[in-house]
KOLVOMAR-823421 format. One record per atom (N, C-alpha, C): residue number from 1; chain; atom name; x negated, y, z negated. Coordinates in Angstrom, 1 decimal. Atoms other than C-alpha are relative to their C-alpha. Layout:
num, cadena, atomo, east, north, up
NUM, A, CA, X, Y, Z .
...
END
This chain:
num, cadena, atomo, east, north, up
1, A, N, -0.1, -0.1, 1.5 .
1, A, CA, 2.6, 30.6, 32.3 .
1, A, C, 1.5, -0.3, -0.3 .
2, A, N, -1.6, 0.6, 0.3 .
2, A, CA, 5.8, 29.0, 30.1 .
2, A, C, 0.8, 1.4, -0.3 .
3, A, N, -1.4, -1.2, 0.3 .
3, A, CA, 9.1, 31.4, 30.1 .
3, A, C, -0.2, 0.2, -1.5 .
4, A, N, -0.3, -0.1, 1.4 .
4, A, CA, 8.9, 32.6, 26.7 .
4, A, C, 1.2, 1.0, -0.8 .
5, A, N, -0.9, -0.9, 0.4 .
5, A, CA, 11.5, 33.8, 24.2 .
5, A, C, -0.1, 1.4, -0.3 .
6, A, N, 0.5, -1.8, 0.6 .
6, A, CA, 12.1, 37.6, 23.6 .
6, A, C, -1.2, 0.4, -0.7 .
7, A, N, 0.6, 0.1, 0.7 .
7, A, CA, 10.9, 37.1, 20.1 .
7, A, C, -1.0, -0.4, 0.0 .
8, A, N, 1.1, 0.2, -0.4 .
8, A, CA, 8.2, 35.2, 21.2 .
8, A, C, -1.1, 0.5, 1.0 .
9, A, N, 0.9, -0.3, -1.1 .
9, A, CA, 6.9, 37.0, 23.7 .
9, A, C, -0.9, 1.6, -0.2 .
10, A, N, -0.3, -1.3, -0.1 .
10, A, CA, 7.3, 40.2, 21.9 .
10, A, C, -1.3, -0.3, -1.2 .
11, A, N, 1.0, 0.7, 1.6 .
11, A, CA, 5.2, 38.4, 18.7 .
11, A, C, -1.9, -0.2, 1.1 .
12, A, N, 1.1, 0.1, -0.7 .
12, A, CA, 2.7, 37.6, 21.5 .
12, A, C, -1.1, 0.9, 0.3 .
13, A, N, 0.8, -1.0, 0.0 .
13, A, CA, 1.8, 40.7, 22.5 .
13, A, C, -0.7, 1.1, -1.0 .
14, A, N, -0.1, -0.5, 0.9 .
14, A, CA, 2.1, 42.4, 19.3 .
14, A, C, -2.1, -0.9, 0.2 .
15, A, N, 1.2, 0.6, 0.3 .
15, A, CA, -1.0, 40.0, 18.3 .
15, A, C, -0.9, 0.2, 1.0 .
16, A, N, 1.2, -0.1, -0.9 .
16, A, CA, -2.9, 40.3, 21.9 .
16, A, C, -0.3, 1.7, 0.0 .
17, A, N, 0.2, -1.7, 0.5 .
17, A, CA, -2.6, 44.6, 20.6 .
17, A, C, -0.8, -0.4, -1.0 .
18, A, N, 0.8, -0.3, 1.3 .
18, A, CA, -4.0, 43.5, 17.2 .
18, A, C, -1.4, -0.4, 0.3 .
19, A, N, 1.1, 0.3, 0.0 .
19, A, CA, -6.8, 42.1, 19.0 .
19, A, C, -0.9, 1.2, 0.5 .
20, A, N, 0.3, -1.1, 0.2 .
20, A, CA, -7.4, 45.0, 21.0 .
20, A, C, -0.4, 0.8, 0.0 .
21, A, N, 0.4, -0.9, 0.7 .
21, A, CA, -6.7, 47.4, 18.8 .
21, A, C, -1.2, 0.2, -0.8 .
22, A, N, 0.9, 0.0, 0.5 .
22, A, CA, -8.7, 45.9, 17.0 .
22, A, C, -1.2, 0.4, 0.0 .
23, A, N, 1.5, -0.4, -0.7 .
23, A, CA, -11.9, 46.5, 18.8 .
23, A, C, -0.4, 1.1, 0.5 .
24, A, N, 0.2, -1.0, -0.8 .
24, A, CA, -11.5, 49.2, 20.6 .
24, A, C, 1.5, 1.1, -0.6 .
25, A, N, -1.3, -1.5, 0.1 .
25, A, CA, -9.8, 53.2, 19.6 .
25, A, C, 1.0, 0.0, 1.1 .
26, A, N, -1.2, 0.0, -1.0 .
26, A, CA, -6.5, 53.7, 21.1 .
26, A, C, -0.2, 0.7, 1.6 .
27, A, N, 0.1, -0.7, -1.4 .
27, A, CA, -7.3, 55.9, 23.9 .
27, A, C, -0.9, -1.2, 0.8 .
28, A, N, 0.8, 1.2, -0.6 .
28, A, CA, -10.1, 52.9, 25.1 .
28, A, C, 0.7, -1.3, -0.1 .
29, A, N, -0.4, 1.3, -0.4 .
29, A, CA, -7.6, 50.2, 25.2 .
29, A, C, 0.7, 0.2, 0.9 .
30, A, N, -0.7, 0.2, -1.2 .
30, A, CA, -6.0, 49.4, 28.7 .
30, A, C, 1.2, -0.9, -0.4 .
31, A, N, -1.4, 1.3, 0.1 .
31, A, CA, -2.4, 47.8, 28.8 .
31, A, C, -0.2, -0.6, 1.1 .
32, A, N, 0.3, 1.0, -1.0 .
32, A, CA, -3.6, 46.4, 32.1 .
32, A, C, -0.6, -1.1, -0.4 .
33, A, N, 0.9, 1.5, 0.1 .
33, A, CA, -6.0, 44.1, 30.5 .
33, A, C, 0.9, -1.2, -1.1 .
34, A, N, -0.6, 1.1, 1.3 .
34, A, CA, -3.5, 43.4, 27.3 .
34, A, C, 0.9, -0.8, 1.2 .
35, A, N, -0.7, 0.9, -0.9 .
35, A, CA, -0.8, 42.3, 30.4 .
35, A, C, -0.5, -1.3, 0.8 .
36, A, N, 0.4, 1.1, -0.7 .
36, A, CA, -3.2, 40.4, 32.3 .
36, A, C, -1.0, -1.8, -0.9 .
37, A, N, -0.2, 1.2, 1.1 .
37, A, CA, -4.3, 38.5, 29.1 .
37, A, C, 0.9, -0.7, -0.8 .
38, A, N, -1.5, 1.0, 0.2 .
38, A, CA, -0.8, 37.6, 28.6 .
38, A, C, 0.5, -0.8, 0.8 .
39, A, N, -0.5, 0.2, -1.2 .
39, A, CA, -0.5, 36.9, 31.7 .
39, A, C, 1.4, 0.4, 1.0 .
40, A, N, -0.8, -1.2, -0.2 .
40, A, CA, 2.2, 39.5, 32.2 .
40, A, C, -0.5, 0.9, 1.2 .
41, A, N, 0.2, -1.0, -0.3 .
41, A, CA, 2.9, 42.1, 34.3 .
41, A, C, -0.4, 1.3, -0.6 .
42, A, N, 0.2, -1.4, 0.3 .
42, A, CA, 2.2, 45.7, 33.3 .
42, A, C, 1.4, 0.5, -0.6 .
43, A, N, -1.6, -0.6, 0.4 .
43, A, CA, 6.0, 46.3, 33.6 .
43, A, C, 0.5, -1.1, -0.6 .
44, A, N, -0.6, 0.8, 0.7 .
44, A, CA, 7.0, 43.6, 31.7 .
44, A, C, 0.0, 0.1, -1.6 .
45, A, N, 0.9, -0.7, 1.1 .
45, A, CA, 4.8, 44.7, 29.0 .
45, A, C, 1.2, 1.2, -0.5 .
46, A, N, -0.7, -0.9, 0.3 .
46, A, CA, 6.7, 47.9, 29.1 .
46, A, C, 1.6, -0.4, 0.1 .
47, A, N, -1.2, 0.1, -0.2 .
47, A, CA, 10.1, 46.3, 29.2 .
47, A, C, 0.0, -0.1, -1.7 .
48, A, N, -0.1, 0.2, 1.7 .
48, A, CA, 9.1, 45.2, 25.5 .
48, A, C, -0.3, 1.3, -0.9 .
49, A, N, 0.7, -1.2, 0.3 .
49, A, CA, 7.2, 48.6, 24.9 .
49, A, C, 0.3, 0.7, 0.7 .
50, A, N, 0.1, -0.3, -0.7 .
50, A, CA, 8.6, 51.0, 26.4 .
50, A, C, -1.0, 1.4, 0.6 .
51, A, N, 1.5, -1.2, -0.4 .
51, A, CA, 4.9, 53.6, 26.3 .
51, A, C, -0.9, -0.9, -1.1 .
52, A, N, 1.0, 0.9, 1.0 .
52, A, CA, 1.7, 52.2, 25.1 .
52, A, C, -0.1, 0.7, -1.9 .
53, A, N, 0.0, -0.7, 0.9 .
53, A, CA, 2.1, 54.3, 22.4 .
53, A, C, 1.5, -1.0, -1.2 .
54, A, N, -1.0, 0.3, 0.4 .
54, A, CA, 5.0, 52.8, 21.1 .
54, A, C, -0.6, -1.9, -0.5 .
55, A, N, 0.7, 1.3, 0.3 .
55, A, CA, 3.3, 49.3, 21.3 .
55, A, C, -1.3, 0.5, -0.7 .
56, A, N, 0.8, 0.2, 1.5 .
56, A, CA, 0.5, 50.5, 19.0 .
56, A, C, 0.7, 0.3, -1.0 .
57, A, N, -0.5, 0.1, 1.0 .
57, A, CA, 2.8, 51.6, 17.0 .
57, A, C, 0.6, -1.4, -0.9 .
58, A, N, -0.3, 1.1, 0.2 .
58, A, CA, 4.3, 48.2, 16.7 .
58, A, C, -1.2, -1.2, -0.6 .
59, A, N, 1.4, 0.3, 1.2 .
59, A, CA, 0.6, 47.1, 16.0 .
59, A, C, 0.1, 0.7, -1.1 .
60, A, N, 0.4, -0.2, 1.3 .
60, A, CA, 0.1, 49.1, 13.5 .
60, A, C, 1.1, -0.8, -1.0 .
61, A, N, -0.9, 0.0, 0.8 .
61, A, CA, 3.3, 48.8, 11.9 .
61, A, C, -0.5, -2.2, -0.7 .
62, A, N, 0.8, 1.1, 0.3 .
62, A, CA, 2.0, 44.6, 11.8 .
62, A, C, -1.0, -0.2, -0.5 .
63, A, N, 0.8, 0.3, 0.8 .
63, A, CA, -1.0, 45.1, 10.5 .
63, A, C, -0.1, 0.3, -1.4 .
64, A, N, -0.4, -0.5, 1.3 .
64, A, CA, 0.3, 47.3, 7.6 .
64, A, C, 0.5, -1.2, -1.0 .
65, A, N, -0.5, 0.8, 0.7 .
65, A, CA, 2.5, 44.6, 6.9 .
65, A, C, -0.6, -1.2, -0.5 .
66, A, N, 0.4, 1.4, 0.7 .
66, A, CA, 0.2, 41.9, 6.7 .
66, A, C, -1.4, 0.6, -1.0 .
67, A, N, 0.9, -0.5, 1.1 .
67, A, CA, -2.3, 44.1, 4.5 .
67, A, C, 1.2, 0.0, -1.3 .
68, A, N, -1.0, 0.1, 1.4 .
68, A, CA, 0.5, 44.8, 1.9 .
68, A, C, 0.8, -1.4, 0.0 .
69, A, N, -0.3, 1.3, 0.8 .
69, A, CA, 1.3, 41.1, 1.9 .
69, A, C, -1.5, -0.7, -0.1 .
70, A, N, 1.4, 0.7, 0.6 .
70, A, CA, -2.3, 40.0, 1.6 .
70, A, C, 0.0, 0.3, -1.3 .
71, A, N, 0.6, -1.0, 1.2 .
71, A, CA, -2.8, 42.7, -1.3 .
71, A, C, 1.3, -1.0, -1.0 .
72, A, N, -1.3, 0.5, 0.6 .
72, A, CA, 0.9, 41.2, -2.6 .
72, A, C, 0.0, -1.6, -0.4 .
73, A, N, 0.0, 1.3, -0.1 .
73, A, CA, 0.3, 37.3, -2.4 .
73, A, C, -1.5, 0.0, -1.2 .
74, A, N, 1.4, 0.6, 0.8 .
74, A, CA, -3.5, 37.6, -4.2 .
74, A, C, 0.5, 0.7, -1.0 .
75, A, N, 0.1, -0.5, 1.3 .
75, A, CA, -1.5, 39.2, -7.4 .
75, A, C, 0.7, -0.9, -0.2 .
76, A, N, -1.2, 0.7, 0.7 .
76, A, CA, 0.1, 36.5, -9.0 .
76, A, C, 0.8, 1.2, -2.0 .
77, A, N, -0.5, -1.2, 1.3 .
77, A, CA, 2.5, 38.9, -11.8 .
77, A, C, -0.6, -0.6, -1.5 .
78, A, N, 0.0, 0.5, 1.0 .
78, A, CA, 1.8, 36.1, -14.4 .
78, A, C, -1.7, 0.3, -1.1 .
79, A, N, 1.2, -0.6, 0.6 .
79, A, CA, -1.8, 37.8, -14.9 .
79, A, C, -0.1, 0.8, -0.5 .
80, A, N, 0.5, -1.4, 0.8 .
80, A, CA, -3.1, 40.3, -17.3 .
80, A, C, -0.2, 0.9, 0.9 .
81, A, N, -0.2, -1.0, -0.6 .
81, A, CA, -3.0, 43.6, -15.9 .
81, A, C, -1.2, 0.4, 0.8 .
82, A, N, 1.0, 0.3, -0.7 .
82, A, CA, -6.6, 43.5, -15.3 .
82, A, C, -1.0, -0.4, 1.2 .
83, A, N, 0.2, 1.1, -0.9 .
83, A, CA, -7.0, 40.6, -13.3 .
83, A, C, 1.3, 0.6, 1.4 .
84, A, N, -0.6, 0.0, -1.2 .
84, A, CA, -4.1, 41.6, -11.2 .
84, A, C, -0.7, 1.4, 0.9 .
85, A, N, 0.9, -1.1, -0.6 .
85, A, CA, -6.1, 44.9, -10.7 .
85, A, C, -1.4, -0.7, 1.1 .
86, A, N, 1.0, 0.1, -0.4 .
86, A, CA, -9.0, 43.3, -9.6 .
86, A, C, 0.2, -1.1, 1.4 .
87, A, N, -0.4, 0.4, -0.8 .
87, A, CA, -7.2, 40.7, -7.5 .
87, A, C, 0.5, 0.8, 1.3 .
88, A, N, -0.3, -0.7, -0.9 .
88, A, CA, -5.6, 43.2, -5.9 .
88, A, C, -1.1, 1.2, 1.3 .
89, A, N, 1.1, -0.9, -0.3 .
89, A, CA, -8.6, 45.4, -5.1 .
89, A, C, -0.7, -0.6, 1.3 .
90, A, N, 0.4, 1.3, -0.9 .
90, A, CA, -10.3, 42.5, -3.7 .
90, A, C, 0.5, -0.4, 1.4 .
91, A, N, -0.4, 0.0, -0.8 .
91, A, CA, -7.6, 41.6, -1.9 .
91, A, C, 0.0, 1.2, 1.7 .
92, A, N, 0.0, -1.1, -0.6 .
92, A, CA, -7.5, 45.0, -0.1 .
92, A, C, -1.5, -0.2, 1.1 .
93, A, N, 1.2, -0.1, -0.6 .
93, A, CA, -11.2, 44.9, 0.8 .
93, A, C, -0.7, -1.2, 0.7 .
94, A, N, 0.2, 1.1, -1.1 .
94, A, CA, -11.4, 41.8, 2.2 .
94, A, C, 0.9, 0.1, 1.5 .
95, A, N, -0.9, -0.6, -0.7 .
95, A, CA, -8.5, 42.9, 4.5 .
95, A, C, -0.7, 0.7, 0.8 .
96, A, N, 0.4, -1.1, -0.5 .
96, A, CA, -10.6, 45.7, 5.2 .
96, A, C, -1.5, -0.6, 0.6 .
97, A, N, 1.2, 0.5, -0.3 .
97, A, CA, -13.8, 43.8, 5.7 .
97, A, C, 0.2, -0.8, 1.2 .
98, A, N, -0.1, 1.0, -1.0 .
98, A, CA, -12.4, 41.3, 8.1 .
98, A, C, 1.2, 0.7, 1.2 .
99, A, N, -0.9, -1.5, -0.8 .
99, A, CA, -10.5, 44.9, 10.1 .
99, A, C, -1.0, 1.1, 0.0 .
100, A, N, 1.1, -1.2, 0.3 .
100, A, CA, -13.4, 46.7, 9.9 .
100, A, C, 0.4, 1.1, 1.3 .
101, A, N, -0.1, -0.7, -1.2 .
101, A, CA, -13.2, 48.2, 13.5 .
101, A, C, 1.4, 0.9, -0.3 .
102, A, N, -1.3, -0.3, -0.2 .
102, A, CA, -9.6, 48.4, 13.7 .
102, A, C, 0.4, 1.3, -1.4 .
103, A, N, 0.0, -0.7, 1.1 .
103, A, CA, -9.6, 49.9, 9.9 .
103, A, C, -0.1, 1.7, 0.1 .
104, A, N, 0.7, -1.3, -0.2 .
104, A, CA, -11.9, 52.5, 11.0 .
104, A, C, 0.3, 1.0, 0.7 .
105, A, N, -0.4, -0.5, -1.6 .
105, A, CA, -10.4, 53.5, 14.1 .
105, A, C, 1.6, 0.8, -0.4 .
106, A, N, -1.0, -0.5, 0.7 .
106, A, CA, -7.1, 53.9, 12.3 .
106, A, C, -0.2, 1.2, -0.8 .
107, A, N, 0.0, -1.4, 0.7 .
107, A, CA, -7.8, 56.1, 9.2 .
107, A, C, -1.0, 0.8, 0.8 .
108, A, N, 0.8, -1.2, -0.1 .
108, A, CA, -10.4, 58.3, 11.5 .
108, A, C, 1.2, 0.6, 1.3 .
109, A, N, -0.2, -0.8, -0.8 .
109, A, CA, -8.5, 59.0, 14.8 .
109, A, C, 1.7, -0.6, 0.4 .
110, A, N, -1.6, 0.6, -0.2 .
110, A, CA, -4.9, 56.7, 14.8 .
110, A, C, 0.6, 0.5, -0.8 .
111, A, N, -0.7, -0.4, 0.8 .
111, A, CA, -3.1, 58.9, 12.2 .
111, A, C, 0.4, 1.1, 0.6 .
112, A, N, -0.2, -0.9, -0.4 .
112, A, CA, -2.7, 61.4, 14.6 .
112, A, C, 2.0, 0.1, 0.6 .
113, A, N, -1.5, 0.4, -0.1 .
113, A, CA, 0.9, 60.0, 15.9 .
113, A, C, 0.7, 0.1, -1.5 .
114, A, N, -0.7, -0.3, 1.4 .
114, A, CA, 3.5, 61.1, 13.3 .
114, A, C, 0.8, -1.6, -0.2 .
115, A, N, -0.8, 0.9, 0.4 .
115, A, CA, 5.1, 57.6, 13.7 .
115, A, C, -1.0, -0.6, -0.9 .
116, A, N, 0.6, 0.6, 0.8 .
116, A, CA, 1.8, 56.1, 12.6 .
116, A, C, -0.6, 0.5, -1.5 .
117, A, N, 0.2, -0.8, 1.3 .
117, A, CA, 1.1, 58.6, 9.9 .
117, A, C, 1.0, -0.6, -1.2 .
118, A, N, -1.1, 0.4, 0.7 .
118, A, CA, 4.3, 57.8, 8.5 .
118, A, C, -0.2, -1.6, -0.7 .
119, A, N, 0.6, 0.8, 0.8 .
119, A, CA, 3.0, 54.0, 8.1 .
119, A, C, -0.5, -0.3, -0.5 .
120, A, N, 0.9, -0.2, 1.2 .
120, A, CA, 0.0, 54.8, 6.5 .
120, A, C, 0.6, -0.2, -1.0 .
121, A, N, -0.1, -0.3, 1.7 .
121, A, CA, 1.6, 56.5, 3.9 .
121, A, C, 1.1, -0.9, -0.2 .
122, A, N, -1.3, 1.2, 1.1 .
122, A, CA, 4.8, 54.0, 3.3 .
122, A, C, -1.2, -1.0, -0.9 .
123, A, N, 0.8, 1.3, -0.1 .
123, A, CA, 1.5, 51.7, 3.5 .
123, A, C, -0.4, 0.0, -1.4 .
124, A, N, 0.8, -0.2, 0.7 .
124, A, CA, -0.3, 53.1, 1.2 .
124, A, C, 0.9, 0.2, -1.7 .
125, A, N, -1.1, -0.5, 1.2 .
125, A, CA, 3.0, 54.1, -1.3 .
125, A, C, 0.1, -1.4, -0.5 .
126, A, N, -0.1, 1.6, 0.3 .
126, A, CA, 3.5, 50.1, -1.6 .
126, A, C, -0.7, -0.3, -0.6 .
127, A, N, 1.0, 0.2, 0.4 .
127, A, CA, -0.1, 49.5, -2.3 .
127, A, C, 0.1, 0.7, -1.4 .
128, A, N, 0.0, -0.5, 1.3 .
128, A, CA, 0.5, 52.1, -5.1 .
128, A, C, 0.7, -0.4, -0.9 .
129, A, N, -0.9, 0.2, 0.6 .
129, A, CA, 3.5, 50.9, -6.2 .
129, A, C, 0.0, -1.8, -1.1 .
130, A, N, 0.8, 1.4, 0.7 .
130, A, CA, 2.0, 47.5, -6.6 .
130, A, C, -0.9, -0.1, -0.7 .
131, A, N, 1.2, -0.2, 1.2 .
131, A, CA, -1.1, 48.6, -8.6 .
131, A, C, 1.0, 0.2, -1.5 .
132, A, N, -0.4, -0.8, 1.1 .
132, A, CA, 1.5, 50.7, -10.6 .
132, A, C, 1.0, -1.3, -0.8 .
133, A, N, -0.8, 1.0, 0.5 .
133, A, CA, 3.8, 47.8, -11.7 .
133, A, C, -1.0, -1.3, -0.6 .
134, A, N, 0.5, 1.1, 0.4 .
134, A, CA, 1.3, 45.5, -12.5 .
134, A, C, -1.2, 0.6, -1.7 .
135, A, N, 0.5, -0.9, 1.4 .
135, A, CA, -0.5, 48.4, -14.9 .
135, A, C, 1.5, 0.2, -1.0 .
136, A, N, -1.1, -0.9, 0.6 .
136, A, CA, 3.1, 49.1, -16.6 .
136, A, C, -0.4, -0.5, -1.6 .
137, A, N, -0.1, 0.5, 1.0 .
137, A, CA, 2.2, 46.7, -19.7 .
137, A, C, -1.4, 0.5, -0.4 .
138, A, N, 1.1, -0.8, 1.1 .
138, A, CA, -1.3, 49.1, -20.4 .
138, A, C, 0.1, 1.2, 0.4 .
139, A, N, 0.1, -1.1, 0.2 .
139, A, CA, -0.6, 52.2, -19.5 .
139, A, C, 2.0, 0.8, 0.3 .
140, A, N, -1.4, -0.5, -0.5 .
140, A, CA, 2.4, 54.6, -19.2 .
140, A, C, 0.3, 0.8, 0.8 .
141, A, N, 0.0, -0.8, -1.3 .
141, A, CA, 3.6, 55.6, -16.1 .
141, A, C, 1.1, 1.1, -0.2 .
142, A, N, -0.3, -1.7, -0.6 .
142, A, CA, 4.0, 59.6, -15.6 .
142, A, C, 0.1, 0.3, 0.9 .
143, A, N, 0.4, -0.5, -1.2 .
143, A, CA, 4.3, 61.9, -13.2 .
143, A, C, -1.2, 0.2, 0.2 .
144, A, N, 0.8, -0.2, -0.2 .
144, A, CA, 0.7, 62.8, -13.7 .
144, A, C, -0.6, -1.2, 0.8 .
145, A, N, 1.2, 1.3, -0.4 .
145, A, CA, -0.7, 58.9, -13.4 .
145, A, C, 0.5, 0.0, 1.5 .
146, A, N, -0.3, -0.4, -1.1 .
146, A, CA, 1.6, 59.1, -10.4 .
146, A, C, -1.2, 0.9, 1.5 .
147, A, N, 0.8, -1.2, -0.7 .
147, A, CA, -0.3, 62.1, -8.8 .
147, A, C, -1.5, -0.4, -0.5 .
148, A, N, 1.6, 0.2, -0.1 .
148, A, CA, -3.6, 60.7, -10.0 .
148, A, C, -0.3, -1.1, 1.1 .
149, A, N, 0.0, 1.3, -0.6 .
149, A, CA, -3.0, 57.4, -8.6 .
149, A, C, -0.5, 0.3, 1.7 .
150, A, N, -0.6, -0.4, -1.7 .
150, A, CA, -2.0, 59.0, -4.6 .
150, A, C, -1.9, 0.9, -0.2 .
151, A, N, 1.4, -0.8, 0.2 .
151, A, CA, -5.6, 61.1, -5.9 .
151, A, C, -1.4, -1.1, 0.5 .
152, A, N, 0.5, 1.5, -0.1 .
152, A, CA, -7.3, 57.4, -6.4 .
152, A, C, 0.2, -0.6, 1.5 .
153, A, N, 0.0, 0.9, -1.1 .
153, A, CA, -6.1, 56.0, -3.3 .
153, A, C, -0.7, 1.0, 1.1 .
154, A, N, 0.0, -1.0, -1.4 .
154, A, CA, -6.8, 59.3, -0.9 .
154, A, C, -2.3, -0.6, -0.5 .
155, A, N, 1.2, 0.5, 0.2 .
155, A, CA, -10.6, 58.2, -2.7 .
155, A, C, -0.5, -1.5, 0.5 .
156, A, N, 0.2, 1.7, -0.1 .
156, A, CA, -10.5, 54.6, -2.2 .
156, A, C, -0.3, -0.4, 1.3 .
157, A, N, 0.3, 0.1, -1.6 .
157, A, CA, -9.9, 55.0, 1.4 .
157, A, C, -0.7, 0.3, 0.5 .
158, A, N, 1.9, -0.4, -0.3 .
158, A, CA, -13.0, 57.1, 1.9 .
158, A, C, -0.9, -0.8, -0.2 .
159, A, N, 1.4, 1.3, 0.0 .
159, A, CA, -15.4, 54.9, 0.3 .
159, A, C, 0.3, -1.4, 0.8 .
160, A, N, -0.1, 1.3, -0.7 .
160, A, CA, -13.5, 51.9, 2.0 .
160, A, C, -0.4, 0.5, 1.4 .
161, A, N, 0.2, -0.2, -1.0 .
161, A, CA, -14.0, 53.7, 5.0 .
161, A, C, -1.3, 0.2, 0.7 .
162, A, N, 1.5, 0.0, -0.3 .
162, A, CA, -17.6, 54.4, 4.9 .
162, A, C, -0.6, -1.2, -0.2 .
163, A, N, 0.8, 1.4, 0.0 .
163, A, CA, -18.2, 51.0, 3.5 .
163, A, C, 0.3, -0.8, 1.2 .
164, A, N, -0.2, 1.0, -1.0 .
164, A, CA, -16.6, 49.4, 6.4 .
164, A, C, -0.8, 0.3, 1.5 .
165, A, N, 0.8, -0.3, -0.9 .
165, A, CA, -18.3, 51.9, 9.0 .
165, A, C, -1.1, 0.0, 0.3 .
166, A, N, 1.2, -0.3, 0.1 .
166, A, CA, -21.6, 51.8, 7.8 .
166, A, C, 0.0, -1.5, 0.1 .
167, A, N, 0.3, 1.1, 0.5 .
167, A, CA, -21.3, 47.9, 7.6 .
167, A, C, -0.9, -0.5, -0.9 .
168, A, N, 0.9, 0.7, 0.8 .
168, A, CA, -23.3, 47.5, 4.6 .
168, A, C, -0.1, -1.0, -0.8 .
169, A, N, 0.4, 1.2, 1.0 .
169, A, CA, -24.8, 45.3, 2.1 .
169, A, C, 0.9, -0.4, -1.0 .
170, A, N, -0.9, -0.3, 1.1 .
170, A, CA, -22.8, 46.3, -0.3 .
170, A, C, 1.2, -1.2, -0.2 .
171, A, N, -0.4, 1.1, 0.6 .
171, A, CA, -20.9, 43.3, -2.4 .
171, A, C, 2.0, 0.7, 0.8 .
172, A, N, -1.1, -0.3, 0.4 .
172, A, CA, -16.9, 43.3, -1.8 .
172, A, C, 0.2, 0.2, -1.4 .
173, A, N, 0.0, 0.2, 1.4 .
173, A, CA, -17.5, 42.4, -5.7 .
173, A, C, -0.2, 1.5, -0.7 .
174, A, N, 0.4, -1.3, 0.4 .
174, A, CA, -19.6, 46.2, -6.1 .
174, A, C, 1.0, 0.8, 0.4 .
175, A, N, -1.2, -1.3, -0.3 .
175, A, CA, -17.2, 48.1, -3.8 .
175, A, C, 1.0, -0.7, -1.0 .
176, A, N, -1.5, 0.1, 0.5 .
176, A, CA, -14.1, 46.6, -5.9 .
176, A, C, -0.6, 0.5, -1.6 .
177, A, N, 0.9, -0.4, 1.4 .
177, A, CA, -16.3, 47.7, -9.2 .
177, A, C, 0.1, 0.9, 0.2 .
178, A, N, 0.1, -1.0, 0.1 .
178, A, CA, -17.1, 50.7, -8.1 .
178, A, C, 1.6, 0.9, 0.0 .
179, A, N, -1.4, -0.4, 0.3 .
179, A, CA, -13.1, 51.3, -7.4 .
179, A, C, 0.7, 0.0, -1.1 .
180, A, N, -0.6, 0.1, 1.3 .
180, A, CA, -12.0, 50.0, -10.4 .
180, A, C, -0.6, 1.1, -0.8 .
181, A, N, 0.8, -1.0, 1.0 .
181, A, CA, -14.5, 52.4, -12.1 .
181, A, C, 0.3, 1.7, 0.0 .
182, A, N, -0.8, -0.9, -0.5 .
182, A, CA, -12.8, 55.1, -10.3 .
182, A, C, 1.0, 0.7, -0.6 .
183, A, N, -1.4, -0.3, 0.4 .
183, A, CA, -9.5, 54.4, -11.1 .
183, A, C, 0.2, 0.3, -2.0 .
184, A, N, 0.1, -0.2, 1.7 .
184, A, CA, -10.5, 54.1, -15.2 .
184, A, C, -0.6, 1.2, -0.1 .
185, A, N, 1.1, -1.2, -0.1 .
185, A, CA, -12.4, 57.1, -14.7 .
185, A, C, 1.2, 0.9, 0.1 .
186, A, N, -1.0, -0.7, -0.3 .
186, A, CA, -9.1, 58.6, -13.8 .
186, A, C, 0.9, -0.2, -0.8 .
187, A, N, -0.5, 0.2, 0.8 .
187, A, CA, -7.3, 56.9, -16.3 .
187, A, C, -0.1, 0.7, -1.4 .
188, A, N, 0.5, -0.5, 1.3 .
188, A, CA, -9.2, 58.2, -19.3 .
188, A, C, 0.6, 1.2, 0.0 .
189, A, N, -0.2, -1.0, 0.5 .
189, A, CA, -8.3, 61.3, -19.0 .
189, A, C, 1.5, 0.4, -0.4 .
END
């Protein structure tokens, strides 16, 4: 196999973890099989990582990032507050639809590490931060909407979590309906 650069090599594995992690809970993934599908050694592996723990974390920390730029890229700001709501939503659940495993495996039993806890919730503060900025021109942001919002998402992620486990029928279009219906539901008051 070709000598590859640090950065490249480091990019490599990151991705042969997201695959994985993907599929399989952390305790059920081997770094022997991720090494020998790199075609690595084990210790070479750990020269970049230095505990497998540390390399999921570096997965996660990757997949966070490319959820909160999926969710970030399908809002263009030049939309009514609405549409960027609903883009956003969307975006999220397709993310989650096409991470289902990985999703699941995450918010039920990978939050247990304080590092990865930690990027949940930056994860999840972004995601709010981005709904909340794109609402500013219909509603007025409080402390309460604040504290409703972090209420809304601790919701969002349940039903996304059951929708993704249960793999059902159910539309991205309904689950993003039924969230939105949520979040106005939360609004009104």
């Amino acid at each position: 196999m070709a000598r590859l650069l640090v950065d490249e090599r480091r990019e490599q594995l990151v991705a042969l973890g997201l695959e994985h992690f993907g599929r399989k809970a952390y305790d059920e993934v081997s770094v022997d099989h991720i090494a020998d599908a790199a075609g690595i050694s084990k210790g070479l592996l750990y020269h970049y990582f230095p505990t497998k723990r540390a390399y999921y974390v570096a997965c996660v920390e990757r997949a966070a990032a490319d959820l909160v730029a999926a969710c970030t890229e399908a809002i263009p700001t030049n939309l009514p507050p609405l549409e960027q709501l609903d883009r956003g939503i969307t975006a999220y659940l397709e993310y989650v639809r096409a991470h289902d495993v990985a999703y699941a495996n995450l918010m039920i039993r990978g939050v247990a590490f304080p590092e990865v806890a930690r990027i949940v919730d930056e994860t999840r503060q972004a995601l709010i931060d981005d709904l909340l900025a794109g609402m500013q021109t219909a509603v007025k942001l409080t402390p309460m909407l604040r504290i409703a919002m972090r209420g809304w998402v601790g919701f969002a992620e349940t039903a996304t979590l059951e929708w993704a486990r249960e793999k059902t029928r159910i539309s991205v279009v309904k689950m993003r309906d039924l969230l939105k219906s949520a979040l106005f539901a939360i609004l009104s008051m």
